[in-house]
Wavefront OBJ file of the C-alpha trace (Angstrom):
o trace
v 45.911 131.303 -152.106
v 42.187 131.309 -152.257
v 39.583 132.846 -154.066
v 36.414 133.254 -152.880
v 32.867 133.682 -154.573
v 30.043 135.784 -153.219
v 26.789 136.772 -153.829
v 27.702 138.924 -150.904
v 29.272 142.408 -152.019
v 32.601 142.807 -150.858
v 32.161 146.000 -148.820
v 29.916 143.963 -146.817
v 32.665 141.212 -146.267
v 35.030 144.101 -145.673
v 32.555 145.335 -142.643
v 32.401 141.939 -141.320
v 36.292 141.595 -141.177
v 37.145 144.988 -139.907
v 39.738 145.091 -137.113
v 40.583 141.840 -137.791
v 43.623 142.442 -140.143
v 42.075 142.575 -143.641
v 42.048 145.390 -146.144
v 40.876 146.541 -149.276
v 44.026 147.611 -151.323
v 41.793 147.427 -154.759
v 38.481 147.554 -155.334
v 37.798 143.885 -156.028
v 40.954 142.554 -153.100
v 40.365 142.071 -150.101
v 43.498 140.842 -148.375
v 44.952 139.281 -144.976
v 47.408 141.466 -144.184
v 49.441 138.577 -141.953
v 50.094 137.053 -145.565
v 51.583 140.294 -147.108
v 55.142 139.439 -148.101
v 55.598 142.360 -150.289
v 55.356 145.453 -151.112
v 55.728 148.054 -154.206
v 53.914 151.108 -155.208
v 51.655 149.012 -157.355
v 51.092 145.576 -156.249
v 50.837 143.617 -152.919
v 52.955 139.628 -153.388
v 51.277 137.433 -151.174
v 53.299 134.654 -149.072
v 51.916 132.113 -151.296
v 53.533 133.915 -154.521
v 50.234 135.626 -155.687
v 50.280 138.943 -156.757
v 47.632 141.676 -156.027
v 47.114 144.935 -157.456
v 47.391 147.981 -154.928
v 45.196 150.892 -156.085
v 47.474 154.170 -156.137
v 44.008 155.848 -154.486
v 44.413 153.439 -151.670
v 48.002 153.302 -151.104
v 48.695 155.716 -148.707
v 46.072 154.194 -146.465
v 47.405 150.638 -146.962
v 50.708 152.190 -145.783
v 49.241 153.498 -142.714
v 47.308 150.320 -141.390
v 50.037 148.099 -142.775
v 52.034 150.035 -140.201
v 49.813 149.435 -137.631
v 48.843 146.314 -138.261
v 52.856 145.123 -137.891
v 53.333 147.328 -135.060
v 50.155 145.627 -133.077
v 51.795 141.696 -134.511
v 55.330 142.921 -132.708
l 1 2 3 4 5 6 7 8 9 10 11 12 13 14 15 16 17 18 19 20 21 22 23 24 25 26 27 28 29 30 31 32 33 34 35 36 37 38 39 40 41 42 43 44 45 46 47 48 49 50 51 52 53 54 55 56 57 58 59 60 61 62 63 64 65 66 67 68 69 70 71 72 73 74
């Protein structure tokens, strides 16, 4: 439930956090995939309620390292 201000772009922050369960589902979201609570074609609910938007250009890949990501938590 936290946004964060940078003077940092976020591709850089997305480098930095790579492999480490985060992903860009929009172009200004970065989220922590262990606080994904649901899903649509459109939008990503956090566990603390939030609601992100999930860019259709990026959903497929979301899918596929969601998928991972879970398998890898299991």
């Amino acid at each position: 439930g936290k946004t964060v201000a940078s003077l940092v772009q976020l591709s850089e922050i997305e480098e930095k956090l790579s492999g480490q369960g985060f992903f860009r589902c929009h172009r200004s979201y970065l989220v922590n995939m262990r606080h994904v609570s649901h899903i649509t074609a459109t939008e990503l609910t956090m566990s603390n309620g939030f609601a992100v938007p999930l860019s259709k250009y990026r959903s497929k890949e979301f899918m596929i390292a969601y998928a991972r990501f879970m398998r890898v938590q299991l």
